[in-house]
C-alpha positions as CSV (number, residue, x, y, z in Angstrom):
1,X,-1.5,24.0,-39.1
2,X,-1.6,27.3,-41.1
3,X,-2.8,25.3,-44.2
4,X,-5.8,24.6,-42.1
5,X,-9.3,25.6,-43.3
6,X,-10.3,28.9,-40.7
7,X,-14.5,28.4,-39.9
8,X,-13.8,31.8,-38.3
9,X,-16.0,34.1,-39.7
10,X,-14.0,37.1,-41.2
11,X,-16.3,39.6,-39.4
12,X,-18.0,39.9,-36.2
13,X,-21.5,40.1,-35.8
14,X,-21.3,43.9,-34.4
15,X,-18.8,44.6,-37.0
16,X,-21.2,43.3,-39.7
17,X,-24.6,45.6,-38.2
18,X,-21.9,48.9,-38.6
19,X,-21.2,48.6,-41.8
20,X,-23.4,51.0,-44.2
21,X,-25.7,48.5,-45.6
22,X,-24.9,48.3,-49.6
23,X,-26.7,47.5,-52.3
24,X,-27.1,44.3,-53.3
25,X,-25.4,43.5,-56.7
26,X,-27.0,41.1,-59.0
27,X,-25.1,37.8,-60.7
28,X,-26.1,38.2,-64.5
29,X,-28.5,35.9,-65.6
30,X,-27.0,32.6,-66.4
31,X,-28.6,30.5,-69.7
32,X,-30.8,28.0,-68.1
33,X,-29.8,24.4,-69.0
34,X,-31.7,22.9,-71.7
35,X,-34.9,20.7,-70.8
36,X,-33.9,22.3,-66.8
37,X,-35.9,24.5,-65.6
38,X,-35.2,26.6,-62.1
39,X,-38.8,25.8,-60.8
40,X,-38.0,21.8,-61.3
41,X,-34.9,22.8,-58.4
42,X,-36.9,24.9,-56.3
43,X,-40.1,22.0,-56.2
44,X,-36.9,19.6,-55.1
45,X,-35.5,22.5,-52.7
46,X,-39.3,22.9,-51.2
47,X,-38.7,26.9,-52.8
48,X,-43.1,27.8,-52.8
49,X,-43.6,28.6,-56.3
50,X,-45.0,32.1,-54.9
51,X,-41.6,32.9,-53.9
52,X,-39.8,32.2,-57.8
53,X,-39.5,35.9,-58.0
54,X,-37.3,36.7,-61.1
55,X,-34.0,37.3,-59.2
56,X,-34.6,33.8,-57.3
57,X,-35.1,32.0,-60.3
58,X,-31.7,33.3,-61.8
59,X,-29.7,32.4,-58.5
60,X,-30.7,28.9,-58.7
61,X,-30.1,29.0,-62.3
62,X,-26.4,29.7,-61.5
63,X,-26.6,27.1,-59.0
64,X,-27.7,24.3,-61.6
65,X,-24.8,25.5,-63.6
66,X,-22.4,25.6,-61.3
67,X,-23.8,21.8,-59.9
68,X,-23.2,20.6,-63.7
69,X,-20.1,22.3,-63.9
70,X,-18.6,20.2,-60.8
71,X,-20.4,16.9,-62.2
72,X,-18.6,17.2,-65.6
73,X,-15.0,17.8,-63.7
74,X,-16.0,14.8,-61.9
75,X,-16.8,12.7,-64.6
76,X,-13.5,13.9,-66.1
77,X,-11.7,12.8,-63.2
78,X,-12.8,9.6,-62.9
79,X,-12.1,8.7,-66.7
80,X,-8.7,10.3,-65.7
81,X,-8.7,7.6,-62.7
82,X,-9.6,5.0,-65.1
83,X,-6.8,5.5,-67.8
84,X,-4.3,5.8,-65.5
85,X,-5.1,2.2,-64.1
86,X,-5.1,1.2,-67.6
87,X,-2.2,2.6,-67.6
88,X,-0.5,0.5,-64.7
89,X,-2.3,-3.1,-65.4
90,X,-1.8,-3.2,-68.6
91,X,0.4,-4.0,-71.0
92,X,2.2,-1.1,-73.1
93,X,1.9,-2.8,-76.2
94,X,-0.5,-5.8,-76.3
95,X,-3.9,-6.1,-75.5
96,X,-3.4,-8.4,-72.4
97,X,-2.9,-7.0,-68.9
98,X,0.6,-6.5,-67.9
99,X,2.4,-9.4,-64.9
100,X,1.3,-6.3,-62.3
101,X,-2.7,-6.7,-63.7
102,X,-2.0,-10.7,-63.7
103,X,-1.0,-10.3,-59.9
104,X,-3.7,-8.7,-58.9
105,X,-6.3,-10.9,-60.8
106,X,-5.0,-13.7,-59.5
107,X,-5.3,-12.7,-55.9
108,X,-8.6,-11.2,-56.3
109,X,-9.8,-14.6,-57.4
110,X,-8.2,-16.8,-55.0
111,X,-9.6,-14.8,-52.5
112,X,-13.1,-15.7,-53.6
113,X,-13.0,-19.5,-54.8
114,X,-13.4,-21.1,-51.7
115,X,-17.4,-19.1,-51.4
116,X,-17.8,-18.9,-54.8
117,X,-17.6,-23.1,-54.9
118,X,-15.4,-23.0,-58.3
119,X,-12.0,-24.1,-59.3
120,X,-9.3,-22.2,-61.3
121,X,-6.1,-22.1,-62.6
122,X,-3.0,-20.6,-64.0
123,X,-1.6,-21.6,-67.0
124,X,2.2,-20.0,-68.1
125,X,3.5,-20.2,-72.0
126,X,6.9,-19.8,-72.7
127,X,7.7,-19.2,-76.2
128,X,10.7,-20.4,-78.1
129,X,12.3,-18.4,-81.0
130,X,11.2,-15.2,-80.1
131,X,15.2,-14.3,-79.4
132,X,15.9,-16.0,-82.5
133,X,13.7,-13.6,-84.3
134,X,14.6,-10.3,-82.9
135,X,18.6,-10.8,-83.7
136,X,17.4,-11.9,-87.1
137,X,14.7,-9.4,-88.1
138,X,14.6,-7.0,-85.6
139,X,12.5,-5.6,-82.5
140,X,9.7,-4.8,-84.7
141,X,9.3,-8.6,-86.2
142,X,9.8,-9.4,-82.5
143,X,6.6,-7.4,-80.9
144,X,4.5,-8.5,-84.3
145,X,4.9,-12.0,-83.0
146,X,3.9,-11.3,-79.5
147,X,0.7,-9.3,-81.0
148,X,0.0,-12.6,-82.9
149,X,0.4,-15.1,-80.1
150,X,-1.7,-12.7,-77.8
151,X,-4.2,-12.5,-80.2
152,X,-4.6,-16.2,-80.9
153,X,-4.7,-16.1,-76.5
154,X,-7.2,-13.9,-76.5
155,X,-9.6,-15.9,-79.0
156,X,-8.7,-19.4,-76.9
157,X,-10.2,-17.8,-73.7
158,X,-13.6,-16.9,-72.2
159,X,-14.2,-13.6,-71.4
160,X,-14.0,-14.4,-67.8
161,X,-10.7,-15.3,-68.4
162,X,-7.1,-13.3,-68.4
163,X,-5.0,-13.0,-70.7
164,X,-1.2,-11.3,-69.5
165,X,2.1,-10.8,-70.9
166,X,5.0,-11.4,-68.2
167,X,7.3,-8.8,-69.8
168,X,8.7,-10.9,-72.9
169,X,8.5,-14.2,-74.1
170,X,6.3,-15.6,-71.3
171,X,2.3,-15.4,-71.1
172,X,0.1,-16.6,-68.4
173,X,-3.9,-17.6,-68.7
174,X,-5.6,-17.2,-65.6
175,X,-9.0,-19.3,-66.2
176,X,-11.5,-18.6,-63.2
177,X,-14.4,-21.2,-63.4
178,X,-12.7,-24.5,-64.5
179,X,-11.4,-27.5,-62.0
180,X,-7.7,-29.2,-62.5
181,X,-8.6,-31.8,-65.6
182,X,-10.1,-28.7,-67.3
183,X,-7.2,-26.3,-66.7
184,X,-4.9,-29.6,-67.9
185,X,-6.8,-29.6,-70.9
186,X,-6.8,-26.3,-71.9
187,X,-3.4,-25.7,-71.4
188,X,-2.8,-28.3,-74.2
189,X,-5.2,-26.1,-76.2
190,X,-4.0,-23.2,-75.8
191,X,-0.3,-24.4,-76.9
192,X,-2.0,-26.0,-79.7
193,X,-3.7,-23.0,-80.6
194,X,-0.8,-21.4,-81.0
195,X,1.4,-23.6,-83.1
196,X,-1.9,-24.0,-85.5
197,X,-1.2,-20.7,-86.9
198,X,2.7,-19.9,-87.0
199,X,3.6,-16.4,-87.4
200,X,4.1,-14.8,-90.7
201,X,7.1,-12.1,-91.2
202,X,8.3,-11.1,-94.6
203,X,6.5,-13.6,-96.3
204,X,7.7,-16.4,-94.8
205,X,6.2,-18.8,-91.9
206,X,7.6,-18.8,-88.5
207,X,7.4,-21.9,-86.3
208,X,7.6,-20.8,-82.7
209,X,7.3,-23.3,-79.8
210,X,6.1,-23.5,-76.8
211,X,6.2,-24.7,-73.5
212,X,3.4,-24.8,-70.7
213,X,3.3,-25.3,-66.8
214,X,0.0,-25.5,-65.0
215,X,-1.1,-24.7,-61.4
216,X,-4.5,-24.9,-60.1
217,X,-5.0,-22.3,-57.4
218,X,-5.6,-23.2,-53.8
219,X,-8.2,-20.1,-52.0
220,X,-6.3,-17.4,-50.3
221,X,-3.4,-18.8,-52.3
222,X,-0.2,-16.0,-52.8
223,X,-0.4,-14.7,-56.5
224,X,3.4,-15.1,-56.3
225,X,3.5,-18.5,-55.5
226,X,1.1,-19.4,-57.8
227,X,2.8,-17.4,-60.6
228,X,5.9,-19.5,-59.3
229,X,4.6,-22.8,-59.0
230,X,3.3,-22.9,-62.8
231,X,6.6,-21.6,-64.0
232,X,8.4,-24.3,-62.0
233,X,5.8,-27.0,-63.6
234,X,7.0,-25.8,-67.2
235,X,7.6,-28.6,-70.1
236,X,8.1,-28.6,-73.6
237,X,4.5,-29.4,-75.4
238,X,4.1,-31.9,-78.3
């Protein structure tokens, strides 16, 4: 391919022994990093220190900077690589990962409950009156609410625990160390939690409810099916 990279060298070694020998042209010195020193490389490079002439010293001192130079485009990279996959796993708006982030969570535990000897389980809330609000008040009173109710989520949970949004009305808890009686019971919790503290807009108090399904996952289970099996389990809480 043309866009290949050519090892060739450019000139042959007769070519090269032809050619009037010039004088070598020296890089300008380059600051020396501070708390570096070029004779710390050239112990590491196995450089004797007989040979640190002045003009060797300065080369590897270009070197270090260059070496730095690449490590802070790298480091600058990866936190690039790391925003973007903020970027795709969570949500836009809310601090709670987005149904894409959900999906992979729940796969990547599944995959690991039957050697890790644990239990775990999905929990979905659907909210009621979160329509209601936005033809009332308006978009803004509507994502206010959802801020609240993921808040309150995200104070129920452990921190091994997930918190999502599934793009609206609908959360999901993924709780990763906790058998079926305990992902039972802290569904009720968690829909308790949330109609504790009712959401305030304008002044006034707004009752929202909600309704919960439950699924403990099964290892290797699909993050699909699981998704789809707590939806399906979905009643009204008291």
């Amino acid at each position: 391919m043309a866009d290949e990279y050519d090892t060739t060298p450019v000139f042959g070694i007769a070519r090269v022994a032809d050619r009037p020998r010039e004088q070598p042209r020296r890089r300008p010195s380059a600051p020396i990093p501070v708390g570096r020193h070029p004779a710390d490389a050239a112990s590491i490079m196995g450089i004797p220190e007989g040979h640190l002439t002045q003009p060797v010293q300065e080369a590897i001192a270009v070197l270090m900077a260059e070496i730095d130079a690449v490590r802070s485009e790298a480091e600058q990279h990866r936190h690039r690589e790391d925003w973007l996959e903020g970027q795709v796993y969570h949500h836009p708006l809310l601090p709670v990962l987005n149904r894409r982030g959900l999906m992979r969570e729940i796969a990547r535990v599944a995959a690991h409950l039957e050697s890790a000897g644990v239990g775990a389980g999905l929990v979905v809330l659907q909210l009621g009156g979160i329509e209601a609000l936005r033809a009332r008040h308006g978009l803004a009173a509507a994502d206010a609410a959802l801020r609240h109710v993921a808040a309150i989520l995200g104070a129920a949970v452990r921190q091994s625990d997930v918190v999502a949004n599934l793009d609206g009305s609908d959360f999901a808890v993924l709780l990763t160390v906790a058998d079926e009686s305990a992902v039972e019971a802290k569904a009720g919790e968690l829909a308790d939690a949330v109609r504790a503290q009712p959401f305030r807009w304008r002044a006034a108090d707004v009752a929202l409810t909600v309704a919960v399904g439950v699924h403990p996952l099964t290892p290797g289970e699909d993050a699909e099916a699981a998704l789809a099996a707590a939806d399906k389990s979905r009643r009204p809480s008291d």
